[in-house]
N, C-alpha and C positions, 0 to 999 in steps of 0.2 A: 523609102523604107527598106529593110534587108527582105523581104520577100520579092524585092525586082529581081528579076536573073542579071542585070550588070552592077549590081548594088554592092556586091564586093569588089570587083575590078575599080570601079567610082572610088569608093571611098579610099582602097589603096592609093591609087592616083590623088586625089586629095590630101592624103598624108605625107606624099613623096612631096607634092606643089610645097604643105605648109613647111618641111624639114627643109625643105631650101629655099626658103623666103626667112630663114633663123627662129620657127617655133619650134617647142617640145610638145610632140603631141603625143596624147594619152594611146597606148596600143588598143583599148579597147573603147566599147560605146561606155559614155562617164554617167552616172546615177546621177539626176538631178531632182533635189527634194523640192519639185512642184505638187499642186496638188492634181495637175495631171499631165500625158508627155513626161515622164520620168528619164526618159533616155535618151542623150544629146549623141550624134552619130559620129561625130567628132568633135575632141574636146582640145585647146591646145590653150600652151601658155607661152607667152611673149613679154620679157622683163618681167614685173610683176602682175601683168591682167591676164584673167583667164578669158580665154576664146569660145565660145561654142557656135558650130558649125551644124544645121540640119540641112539634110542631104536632098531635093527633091527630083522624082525622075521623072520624063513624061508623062509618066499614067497616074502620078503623085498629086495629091490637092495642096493648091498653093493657098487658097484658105484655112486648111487644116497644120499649114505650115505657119501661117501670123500665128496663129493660136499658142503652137509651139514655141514660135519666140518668144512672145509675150510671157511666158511659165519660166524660159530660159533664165529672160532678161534679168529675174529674182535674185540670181545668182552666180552670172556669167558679166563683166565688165564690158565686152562684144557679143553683138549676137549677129549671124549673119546666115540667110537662106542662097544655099548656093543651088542654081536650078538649071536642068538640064534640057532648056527651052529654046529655042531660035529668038523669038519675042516675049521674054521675061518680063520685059517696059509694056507691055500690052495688057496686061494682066488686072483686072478689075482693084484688086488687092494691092497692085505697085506702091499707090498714093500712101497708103497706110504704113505699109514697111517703111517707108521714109519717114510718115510722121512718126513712128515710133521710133527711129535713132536706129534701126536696122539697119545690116547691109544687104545686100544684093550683090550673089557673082553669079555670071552664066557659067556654065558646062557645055564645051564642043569639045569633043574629042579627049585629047589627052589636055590639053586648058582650060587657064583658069581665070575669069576678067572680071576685075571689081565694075560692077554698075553701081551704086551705092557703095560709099565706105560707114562700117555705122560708127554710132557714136557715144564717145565711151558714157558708162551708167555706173551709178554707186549699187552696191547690193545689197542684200540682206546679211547681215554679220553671220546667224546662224547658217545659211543655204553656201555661203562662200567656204566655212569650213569643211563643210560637208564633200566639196567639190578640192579643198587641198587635202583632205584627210586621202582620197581617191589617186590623187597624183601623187601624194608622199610615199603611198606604199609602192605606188606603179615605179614609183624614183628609188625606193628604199631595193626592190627586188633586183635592179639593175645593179646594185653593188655601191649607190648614192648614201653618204652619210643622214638617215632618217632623222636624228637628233637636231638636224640644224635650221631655220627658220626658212621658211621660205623665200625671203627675199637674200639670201646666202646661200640659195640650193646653185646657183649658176653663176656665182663671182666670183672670178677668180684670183 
């Protein structure tokens, strides 16, 4: 949650990991139209899937974070708990993240390591818009042609 005191350094480092693994990630946290968990800590897009990313730190509930994917999952193609754990596999909750197609990455230090990759999910038509309409403008503000479809925003 952004109330950790290393919650902003994390999530920059995060963003830097996803820009150089070839995602566009959202500069801010992305509105997600769940009925609750509204707000995915990082949001990114890769070819045409959208990514969401919640952040958890060690004083962070990794129950309170399935919950969140589960909201995500509505409307995000990936969803993945990246946790800032030593034994993240230890975790009463692990089993579930898998059955749900989640990913799981640890957090040590400045890395970043897939334990689970998840697995991609259809979404809701309405909750997907909601989530390009958020990245069209965040693309349209950079000086990105807004007019042109999504899957024409990055080919060149």
């Amino acid at each position: 949650m952004d109330n950790h005191p290393s919650y902003p350094a994390a999530r920059l480092q995060l963003i830097s990991f996803l820009q150089s693994q070839g995602y566009t990630v959202h500069p801010k946290e992305v509105y997600c139209p769940a009925i609750e968990h509204h707000w995915v800590d990082v949001a990114a897009l890769k070819g045409e899937d959208f990514w969401a990313f919640e952040y958890k730190s060690r004083n962070d509930s990794i129950k309170r974070g399935l919950s969140q994917c589960q909201a995500y999952a509505k409307a995000f193609n990936y969803v993945v708990l990246v946790a800032n754990r030593r034994r993240t596999t230890s975790s009463p909750y692990f089993v579930s993240f898998k059955r749900n197609g989640f990913g799981i990455w640890s957090h040590a230090g400045d890395r970043f390591h897939p334990l689970i990759m998840p697995l991609r999910r259809a979404v809701l038509r309405g909750s997907r818009v909601v989530i390009e309409r958020q990245f069209k403008w965040s693309m349209s503000n950079n000086n990105l042609e807004a007019n042109r479809k999504i899957s024409d925003w990055f080919a060149s």
